[in-house]
mmCIF file of the N, C-alpha and C atoms, coordinates in Angstrom:
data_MODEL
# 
_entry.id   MODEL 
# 
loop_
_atom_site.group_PDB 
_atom_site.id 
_atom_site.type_symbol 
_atom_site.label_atom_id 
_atom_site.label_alt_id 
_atom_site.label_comp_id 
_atom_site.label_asym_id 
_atom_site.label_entity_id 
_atom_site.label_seq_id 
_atom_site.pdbx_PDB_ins_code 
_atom_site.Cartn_x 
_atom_site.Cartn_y 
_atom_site.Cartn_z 
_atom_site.occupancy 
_atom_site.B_iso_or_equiv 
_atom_site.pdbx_formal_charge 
_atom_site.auth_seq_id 
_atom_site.auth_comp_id 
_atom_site.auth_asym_id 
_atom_site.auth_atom_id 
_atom_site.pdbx_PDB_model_num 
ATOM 1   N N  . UNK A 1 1  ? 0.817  -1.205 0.000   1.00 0.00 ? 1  UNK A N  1 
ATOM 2   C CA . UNK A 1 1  ? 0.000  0.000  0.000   1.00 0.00 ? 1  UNK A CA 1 
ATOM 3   C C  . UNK A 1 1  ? 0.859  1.268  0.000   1.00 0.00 ? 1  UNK A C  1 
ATOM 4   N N  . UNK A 1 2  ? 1.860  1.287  0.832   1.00 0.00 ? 2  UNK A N  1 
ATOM 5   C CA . UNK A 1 2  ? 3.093  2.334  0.746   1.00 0.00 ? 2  UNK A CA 1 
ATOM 6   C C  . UNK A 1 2  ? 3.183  2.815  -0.992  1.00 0.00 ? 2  UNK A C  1 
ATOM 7   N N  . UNK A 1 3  ? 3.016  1.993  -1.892  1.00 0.00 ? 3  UNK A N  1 
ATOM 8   C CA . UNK A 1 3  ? 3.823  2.408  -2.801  1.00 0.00 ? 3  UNK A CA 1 
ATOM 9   C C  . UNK A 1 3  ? 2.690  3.083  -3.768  1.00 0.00 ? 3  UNK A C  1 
ATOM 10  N N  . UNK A 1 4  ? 1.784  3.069  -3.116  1.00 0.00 ? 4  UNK A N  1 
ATOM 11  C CA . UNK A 1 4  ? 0.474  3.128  -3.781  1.00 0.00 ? 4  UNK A CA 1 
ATOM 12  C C  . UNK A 1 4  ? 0.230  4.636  -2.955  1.00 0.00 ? 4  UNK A C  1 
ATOM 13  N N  . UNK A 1 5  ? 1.178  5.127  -2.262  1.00 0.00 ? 5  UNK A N  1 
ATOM 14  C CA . UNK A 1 5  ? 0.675  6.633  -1.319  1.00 0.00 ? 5  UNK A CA 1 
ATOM 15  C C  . UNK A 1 5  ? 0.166  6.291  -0.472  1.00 0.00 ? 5  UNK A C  1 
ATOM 16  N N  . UNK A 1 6  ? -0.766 5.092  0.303   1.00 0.00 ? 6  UNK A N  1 
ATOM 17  C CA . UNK A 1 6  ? -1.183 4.937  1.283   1.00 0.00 ? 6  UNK A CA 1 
ATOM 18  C C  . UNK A 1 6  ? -0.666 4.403  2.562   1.00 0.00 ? 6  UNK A C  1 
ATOM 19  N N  . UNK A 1 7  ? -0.658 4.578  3.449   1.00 0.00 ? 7  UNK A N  1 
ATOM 20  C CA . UNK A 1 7  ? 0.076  4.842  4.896   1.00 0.00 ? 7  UNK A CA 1 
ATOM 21  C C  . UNK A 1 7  ? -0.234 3.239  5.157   1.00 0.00 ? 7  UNK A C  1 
ATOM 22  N N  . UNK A 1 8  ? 0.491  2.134  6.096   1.00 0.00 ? 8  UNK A N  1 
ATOM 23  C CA . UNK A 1 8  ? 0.020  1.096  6.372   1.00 0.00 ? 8  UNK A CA 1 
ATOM 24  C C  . UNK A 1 8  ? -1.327 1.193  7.289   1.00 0.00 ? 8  UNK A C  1 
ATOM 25  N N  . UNK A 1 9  ? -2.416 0.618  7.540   1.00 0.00 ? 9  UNK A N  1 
ATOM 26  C CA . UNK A 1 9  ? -3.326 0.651  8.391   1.00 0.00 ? 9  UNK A CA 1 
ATOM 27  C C  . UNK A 1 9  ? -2.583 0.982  10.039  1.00 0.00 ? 9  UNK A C  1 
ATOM 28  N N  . UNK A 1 10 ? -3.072 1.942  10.374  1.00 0.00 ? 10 UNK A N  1 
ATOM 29  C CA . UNK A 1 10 ? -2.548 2.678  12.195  1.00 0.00 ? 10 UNK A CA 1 
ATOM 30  C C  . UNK A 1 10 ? -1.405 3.603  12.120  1.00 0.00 ? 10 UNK A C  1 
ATOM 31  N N  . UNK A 1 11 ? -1.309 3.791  10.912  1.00 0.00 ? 11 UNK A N  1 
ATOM 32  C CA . UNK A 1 11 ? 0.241  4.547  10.827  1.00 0.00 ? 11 UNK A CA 1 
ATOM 33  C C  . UNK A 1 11 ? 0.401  5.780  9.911   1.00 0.00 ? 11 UNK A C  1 
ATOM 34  N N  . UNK A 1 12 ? 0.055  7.060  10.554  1.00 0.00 ? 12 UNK A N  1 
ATOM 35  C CA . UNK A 1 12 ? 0.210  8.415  10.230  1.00 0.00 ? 12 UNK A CA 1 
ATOM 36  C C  . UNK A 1 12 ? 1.445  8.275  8.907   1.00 0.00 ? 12 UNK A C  1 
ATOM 37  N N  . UNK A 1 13 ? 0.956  8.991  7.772   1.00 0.00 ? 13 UNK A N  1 
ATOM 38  C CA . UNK A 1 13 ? 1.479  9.186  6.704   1.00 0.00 ? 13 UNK A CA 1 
ATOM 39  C C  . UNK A 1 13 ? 2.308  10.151 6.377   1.00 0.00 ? 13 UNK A C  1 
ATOM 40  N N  . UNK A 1 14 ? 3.470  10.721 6.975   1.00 0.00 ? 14 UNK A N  1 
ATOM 41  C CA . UNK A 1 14 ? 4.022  11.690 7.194   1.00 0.00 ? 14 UNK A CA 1 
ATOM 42  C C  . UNK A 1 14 ? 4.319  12.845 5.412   1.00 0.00 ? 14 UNK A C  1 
ATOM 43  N N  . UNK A 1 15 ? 4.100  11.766 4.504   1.00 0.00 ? 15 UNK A N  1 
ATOM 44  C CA . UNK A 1 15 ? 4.200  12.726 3.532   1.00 0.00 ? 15 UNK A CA 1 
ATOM 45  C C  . UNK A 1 15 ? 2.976  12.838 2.899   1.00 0.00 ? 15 UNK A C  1 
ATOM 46  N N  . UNK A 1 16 ? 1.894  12.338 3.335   1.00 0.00 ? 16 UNK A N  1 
ATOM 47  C CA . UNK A 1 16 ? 0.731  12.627 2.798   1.00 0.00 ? 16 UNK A CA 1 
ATOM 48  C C  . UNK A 1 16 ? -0.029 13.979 3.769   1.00 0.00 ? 16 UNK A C  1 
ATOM 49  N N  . UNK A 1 17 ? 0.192  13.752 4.994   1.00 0.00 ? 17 UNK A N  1 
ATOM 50  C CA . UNK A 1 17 ? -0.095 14.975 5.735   1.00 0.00 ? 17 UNK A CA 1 
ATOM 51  C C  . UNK A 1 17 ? 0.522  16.204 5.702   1.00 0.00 ? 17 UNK A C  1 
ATOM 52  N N  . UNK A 1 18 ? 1.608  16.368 4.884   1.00 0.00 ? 18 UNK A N  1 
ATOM 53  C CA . UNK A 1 18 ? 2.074  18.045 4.775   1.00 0.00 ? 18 UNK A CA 1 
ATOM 54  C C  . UNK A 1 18 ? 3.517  17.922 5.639   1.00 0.00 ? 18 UNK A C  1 
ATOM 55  N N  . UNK A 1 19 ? 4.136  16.843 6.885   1.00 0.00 ? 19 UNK A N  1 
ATOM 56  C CA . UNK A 1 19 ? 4.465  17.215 7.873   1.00 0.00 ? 19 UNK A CA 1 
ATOM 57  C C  . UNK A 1 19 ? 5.880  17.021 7.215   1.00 0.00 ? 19 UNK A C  1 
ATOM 58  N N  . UNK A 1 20 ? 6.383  16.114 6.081   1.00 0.00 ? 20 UNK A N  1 
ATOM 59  C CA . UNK A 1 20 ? 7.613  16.292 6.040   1.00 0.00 ? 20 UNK A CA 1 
ATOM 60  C C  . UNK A 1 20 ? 7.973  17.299 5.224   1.00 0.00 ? 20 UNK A C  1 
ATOM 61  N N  . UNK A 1 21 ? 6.745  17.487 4.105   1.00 0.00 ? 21 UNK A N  1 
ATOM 62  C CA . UNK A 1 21 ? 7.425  19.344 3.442   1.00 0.00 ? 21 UNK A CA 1 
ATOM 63  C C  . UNK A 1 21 ? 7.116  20.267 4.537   1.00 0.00 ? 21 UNK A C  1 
ATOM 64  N N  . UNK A 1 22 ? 6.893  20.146 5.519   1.00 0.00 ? 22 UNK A N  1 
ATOM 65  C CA . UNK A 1 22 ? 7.056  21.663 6.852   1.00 0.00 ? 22 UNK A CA 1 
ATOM 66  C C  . UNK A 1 22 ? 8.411  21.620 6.930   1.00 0.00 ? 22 UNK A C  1 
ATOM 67  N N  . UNK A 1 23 ? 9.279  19.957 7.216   1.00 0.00 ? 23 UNK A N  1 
ATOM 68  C CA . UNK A 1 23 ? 10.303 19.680 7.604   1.00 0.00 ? 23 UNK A CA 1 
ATOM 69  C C  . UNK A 1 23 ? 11.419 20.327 6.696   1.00 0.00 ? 23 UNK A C  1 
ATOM 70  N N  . UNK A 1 24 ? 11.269 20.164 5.516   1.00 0.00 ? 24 UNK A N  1 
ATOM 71  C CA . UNK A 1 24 ? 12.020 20.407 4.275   1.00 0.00 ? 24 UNK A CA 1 
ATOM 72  C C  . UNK A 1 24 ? 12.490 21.820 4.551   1.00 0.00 ? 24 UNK A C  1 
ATOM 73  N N  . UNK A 1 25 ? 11.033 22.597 4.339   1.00 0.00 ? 25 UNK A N  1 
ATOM 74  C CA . UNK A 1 25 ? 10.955 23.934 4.128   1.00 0.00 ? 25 UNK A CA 1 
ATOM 75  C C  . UNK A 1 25 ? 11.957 24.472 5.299   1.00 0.00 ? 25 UNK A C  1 
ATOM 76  N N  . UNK A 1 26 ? 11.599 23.936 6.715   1.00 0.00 ? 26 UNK A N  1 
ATOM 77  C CA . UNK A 1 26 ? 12.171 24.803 7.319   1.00 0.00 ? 26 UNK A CA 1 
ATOM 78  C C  . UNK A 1 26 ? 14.074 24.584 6.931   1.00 0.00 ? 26 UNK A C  1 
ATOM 79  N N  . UNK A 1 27 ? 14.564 23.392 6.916   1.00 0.00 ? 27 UNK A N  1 
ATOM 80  C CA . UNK A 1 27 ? 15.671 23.286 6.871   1.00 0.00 ? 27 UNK A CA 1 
ATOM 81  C C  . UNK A 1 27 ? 16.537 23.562 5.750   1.00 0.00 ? 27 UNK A C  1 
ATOM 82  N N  . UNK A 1 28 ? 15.870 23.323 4.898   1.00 0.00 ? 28 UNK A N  1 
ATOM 83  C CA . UNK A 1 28 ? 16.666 23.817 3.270   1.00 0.00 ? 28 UNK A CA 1 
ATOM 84  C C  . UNK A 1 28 ? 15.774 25.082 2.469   1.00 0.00 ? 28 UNK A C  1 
ATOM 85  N N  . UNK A 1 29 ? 14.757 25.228 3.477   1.00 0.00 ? 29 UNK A N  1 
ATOM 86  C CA . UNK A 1 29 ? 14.327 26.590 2.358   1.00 0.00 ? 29 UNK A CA 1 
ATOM 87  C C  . UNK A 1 29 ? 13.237 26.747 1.564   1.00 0.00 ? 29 UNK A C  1 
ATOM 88  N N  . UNK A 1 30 ? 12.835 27.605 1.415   1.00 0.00 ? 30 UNK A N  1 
ATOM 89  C CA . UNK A 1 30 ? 11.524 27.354 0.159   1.00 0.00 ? 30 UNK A CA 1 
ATOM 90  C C  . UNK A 1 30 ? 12.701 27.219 -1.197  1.00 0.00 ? 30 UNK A C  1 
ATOM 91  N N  . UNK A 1 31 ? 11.144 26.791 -2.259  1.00 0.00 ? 31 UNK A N  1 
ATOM 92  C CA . UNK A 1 31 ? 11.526 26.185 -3.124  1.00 0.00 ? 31 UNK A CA 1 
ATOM 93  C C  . UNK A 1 31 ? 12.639 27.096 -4.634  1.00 0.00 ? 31 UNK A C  1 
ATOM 94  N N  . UNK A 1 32 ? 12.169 28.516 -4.357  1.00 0.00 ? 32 UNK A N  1 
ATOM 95  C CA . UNK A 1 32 ? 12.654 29.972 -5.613  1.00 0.00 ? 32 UNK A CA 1 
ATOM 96  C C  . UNK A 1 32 ? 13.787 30.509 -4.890  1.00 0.00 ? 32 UNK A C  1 
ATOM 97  N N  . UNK A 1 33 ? 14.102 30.866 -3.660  1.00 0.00 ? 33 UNK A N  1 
ATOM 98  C CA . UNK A 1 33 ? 15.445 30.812 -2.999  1.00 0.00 ? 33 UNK A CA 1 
ATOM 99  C C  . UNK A 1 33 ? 16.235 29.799 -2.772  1.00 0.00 ? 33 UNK A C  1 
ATOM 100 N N  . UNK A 1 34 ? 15.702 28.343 -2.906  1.00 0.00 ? 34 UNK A N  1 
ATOM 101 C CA . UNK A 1 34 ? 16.766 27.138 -3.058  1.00 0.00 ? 34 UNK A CA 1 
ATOM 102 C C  . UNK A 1 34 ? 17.287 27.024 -4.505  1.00 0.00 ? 34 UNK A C  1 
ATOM 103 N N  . UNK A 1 35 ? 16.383 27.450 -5.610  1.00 0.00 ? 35 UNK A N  1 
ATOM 104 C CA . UNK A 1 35 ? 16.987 27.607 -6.678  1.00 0.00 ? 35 UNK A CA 1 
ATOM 105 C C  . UNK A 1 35 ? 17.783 28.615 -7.475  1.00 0.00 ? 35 UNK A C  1 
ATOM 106 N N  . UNK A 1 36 ? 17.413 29.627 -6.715  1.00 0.00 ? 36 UNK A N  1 
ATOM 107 C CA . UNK A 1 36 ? 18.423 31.197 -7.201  1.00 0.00 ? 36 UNK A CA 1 
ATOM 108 C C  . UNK A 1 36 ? 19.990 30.795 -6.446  1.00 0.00 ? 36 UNK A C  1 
ATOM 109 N N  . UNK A 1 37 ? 19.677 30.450 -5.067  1.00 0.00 ? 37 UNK A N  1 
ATOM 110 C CA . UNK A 1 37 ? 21.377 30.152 -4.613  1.00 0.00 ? 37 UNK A CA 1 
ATOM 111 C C  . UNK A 1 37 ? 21.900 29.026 -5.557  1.00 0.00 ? 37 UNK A C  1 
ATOM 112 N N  . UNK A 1 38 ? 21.042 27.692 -5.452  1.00 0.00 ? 38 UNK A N  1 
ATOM 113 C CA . UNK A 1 38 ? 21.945 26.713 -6.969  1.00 0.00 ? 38 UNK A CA 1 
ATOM 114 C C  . UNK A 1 38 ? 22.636 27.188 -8.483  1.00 0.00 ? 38 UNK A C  1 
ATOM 115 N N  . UNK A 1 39 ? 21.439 28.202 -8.683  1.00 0.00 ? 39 UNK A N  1 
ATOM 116 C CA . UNK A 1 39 ? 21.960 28.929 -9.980  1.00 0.00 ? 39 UNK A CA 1 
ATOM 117 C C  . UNK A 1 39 ? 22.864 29.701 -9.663  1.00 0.00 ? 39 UNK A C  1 
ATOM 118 N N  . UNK A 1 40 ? 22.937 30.438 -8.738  1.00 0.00 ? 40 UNK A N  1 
ATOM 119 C CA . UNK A 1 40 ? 24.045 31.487 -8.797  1.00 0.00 ? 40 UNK A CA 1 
ATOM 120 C C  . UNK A 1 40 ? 25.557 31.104 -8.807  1.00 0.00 ? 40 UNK A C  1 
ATOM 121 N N  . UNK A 1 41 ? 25.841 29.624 -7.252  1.00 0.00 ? 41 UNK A N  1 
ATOM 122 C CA . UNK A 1 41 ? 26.403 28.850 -7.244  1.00 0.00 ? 41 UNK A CA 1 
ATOM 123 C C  . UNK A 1 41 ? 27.036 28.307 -8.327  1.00 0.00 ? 41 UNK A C  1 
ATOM 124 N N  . UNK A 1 42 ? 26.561 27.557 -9.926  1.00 0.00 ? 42 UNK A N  1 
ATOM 125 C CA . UNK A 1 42 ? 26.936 27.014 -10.500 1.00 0.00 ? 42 UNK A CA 1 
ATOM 126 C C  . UNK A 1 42 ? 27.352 28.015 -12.270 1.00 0.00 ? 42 UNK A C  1 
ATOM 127 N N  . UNK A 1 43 ? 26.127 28.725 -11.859 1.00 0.00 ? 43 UNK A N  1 
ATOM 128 C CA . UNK A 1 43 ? 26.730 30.076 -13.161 1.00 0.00 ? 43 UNK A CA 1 
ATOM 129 C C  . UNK A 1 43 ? 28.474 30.538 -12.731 1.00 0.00 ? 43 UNK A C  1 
ATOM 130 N N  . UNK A 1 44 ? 28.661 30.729 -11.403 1.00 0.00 ? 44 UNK A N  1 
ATOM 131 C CA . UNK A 1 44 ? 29.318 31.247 -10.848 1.00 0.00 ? 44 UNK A CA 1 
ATOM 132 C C  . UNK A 1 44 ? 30.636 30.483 -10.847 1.00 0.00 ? 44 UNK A C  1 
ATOM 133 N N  . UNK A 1 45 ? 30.166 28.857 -10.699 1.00 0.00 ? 45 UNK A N  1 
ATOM 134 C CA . UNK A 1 45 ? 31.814 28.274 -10.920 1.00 0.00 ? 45 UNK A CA 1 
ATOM 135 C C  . UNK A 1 45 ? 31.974 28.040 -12.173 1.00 0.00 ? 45 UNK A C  1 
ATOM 136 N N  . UNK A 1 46 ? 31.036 27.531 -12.932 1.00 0.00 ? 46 UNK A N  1 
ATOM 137 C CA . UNK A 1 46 ? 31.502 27.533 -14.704 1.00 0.00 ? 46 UNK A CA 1 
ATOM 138 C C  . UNK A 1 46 ? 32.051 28.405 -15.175 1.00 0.00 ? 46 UNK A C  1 
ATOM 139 N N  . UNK A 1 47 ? 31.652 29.884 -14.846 1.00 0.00 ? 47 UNK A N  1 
ATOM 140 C CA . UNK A 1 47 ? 31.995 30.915 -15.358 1.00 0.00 ? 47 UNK A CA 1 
ATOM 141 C C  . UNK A 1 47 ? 33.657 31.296 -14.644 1.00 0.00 ? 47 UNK A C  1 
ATOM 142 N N  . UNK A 1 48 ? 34.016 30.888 -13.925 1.00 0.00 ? 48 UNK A N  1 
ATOM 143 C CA . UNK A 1 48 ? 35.459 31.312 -12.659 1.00 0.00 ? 48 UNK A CA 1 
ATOM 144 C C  . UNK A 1 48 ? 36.448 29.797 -13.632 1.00 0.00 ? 48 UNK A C  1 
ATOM 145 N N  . UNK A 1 49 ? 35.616 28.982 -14.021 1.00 0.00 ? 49 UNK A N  1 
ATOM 146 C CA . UNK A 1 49 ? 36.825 27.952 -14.800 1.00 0.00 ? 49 UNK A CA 1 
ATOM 147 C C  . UNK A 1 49 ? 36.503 28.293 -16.541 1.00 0.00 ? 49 UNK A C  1 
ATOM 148 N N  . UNK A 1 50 ? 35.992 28.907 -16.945 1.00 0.00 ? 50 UNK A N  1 
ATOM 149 C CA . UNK A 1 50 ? 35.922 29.652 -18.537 1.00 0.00 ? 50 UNK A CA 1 
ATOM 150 C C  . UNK A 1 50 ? 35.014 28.638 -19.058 1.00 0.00 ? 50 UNK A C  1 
ATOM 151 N N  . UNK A 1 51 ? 34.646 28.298 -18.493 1.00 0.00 ? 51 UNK A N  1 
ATOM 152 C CA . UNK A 1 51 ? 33.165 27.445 -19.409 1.00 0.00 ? 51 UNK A CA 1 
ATOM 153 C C  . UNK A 1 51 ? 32.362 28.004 -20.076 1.00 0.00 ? 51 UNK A C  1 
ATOM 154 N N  . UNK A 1 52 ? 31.952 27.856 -21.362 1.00 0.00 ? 52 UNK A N  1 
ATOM 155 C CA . UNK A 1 52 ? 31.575 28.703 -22.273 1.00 0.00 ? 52 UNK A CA 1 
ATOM 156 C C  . UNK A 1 52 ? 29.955 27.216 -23.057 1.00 0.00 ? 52 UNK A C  1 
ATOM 157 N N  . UNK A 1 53 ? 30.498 26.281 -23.368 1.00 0.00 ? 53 UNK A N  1 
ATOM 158 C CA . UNK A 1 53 ? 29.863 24.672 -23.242 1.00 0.00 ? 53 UNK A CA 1 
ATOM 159 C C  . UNK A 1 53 ? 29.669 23.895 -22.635 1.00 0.00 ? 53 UNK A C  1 
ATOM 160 N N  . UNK A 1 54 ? 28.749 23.580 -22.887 1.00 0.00 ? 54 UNK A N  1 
ATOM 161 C CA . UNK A 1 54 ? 27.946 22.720 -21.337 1.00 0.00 ? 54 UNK A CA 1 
ATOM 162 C C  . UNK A 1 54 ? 27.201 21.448 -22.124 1.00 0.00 ? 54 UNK A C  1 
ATOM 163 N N  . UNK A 1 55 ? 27.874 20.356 -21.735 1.00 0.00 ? 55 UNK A N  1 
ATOM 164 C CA . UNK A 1 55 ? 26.896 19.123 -22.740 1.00 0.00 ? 55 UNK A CA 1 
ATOM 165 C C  . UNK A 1 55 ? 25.952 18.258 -21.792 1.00 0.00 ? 55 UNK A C  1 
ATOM 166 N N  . UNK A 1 56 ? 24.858 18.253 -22.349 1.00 0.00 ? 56 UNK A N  1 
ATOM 167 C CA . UNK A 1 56 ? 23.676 18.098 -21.723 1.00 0.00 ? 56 UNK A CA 1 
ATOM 168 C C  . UNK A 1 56 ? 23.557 16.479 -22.129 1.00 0.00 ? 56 UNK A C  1 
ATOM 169 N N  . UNK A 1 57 ? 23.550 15.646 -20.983 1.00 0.00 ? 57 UNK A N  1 
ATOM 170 C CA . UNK A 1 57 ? 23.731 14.004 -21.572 1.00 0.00 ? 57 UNK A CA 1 
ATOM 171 C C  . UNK A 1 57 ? 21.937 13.453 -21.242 1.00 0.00 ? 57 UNK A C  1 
ATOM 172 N N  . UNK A 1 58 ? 20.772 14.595 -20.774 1.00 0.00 ? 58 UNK A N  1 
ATOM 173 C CA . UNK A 1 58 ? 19.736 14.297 -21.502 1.00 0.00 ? 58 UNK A CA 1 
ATOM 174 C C  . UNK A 1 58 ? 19.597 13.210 -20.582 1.00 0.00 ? 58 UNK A C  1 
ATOM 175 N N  . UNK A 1 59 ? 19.647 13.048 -18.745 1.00 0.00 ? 59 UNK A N  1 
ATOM 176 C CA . UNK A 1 59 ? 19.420 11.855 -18.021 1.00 0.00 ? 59 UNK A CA 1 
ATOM 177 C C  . UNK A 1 59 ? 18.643 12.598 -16.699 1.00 0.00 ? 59 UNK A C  1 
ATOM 178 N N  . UNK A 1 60 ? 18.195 13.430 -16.964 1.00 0.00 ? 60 UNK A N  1 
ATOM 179 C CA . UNK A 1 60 ? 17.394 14.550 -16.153 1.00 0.00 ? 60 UNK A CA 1 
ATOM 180 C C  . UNK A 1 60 ? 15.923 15.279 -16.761 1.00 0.00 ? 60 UNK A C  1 
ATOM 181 N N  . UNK A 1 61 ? 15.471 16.405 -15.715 1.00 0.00 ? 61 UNK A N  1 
ATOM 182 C CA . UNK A 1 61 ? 14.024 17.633 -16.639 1.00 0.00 ? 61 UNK A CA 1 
ATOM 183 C C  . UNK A 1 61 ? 14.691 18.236 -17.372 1.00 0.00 ? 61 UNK A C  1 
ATOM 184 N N  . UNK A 1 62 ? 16.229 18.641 -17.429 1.00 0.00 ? 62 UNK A N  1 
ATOM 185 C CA . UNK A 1 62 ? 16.259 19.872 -17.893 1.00 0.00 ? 62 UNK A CA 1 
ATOM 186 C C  . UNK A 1 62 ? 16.268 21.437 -17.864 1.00 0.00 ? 62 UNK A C  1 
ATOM 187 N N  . UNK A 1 63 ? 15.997 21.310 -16.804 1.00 0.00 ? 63 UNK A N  1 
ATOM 188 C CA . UNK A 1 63 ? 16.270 22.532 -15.555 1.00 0.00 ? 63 UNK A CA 1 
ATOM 189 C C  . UNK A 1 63 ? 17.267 23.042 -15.549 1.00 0.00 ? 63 UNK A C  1 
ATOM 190 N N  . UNK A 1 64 ? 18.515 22.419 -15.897 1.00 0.00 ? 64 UNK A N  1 
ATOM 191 C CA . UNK A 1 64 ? 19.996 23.113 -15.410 1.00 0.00 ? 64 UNK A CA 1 
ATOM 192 C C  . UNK A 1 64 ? 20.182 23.439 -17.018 1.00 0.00 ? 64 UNK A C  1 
ATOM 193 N N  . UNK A 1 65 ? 19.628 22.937 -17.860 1.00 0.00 ? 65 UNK A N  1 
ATOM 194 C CA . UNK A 1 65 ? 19.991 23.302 -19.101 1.00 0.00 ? 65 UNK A CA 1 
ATOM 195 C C  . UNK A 1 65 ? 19.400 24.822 -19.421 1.00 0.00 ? 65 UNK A C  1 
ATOM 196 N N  . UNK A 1 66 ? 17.991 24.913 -19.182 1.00 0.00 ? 66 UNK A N  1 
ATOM 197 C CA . UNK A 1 66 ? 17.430 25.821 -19.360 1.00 0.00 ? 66 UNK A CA 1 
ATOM 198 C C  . UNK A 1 66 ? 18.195 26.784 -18.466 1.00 0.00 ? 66 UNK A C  1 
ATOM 199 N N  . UNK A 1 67 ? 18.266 27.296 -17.187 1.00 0.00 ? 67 UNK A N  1 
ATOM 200 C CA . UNK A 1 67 ? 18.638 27.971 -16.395 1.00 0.00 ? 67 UNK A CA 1 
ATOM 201 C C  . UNK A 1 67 ? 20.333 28.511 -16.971 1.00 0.00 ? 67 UNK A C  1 
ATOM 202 N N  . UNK A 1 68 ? 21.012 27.255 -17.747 1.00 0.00 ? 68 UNK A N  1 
ATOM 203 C CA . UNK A 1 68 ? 22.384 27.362 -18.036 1.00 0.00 ? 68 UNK A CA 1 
ATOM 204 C C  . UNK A 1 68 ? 22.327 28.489 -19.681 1.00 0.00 ? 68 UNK A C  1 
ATOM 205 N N  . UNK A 1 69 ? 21.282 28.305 -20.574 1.00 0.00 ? 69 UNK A N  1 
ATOM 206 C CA . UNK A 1 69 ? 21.000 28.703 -21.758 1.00 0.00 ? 69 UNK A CA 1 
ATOM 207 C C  . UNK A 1 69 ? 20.770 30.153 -21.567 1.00 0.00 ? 69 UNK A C  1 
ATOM 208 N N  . UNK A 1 70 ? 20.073 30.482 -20.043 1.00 0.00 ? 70 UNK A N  1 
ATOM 209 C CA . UNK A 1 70 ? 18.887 31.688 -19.717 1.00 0.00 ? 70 UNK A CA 1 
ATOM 210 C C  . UNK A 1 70 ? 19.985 32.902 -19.372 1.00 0.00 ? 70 UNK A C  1 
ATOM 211 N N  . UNK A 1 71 ? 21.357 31.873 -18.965 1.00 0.00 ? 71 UNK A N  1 
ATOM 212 C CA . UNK A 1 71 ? 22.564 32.724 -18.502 1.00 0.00 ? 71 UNK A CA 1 
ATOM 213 C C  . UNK A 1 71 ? 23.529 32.923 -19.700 1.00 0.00 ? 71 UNK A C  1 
ATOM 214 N N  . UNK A 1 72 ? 23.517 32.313 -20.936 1.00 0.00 ? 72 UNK A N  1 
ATOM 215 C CA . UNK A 1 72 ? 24.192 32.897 -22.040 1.00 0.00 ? 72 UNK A CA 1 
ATOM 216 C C  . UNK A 1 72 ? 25.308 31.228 -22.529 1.00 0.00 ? 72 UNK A C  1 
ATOM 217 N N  . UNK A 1 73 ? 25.081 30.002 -21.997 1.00 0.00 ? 73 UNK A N  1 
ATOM 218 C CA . UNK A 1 73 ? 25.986 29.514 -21.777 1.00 0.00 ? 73 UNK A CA 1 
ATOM 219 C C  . UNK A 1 73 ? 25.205 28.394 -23.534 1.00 0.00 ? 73 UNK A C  1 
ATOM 220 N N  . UNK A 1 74 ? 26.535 27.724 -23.796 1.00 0.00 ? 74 UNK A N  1 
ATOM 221 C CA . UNK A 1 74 ? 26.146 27.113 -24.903 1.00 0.00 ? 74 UNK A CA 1 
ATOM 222 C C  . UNK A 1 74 ? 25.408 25.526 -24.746 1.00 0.00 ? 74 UNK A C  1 
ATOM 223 N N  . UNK A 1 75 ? 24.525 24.708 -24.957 1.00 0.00 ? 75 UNK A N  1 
ATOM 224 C CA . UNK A 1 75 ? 24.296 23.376 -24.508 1.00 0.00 ? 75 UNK A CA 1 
ATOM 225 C C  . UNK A 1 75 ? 24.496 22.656 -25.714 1.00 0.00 ? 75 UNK A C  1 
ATOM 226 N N  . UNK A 1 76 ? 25.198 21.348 -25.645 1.00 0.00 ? 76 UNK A N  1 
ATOM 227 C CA . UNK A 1 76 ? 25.779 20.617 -26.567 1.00 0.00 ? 76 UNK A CA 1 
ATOM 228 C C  . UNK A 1 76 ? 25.006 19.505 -26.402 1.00 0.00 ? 76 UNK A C  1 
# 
């Protein structure tokens, strides 16, 4: 049933009730300031070692590609 989202019978569902994204949030952050520090972070070291190409091996969303494109960078 776990894998199905449902909690075993007597046993509070900690991610169906909200209680482990409270947990998240408080410790790592909401979700648009966890991603502006990643971006800044990684624009920031590509750019400090002259990275200009970035090859995208397409085993992910796509997120870092876009975000990497949005900053001027080339995707291969």
């Amino acid at each position: 049933t776990r894998s199905l989202g449902v909690a075993a019978e007597g046993l509070p569902d900690q991610y169906a009730d909200g209680k482990a994204a409270k947990v998240w949030e408080l410790y790592i952050g909401d979700t648009q300031s966890r991603t502006q520090e990643y971006k800044s972070w990684l624009v920031s070291l590509l750019r400090q070692h002259g990275v200009r190409r970035v090859l995208d091996v397409a085993c992910g969303t796509g997120v870092d590609s876009i975000m990497l494109v949005e900053e001027g960078f080339n995707m291969v």
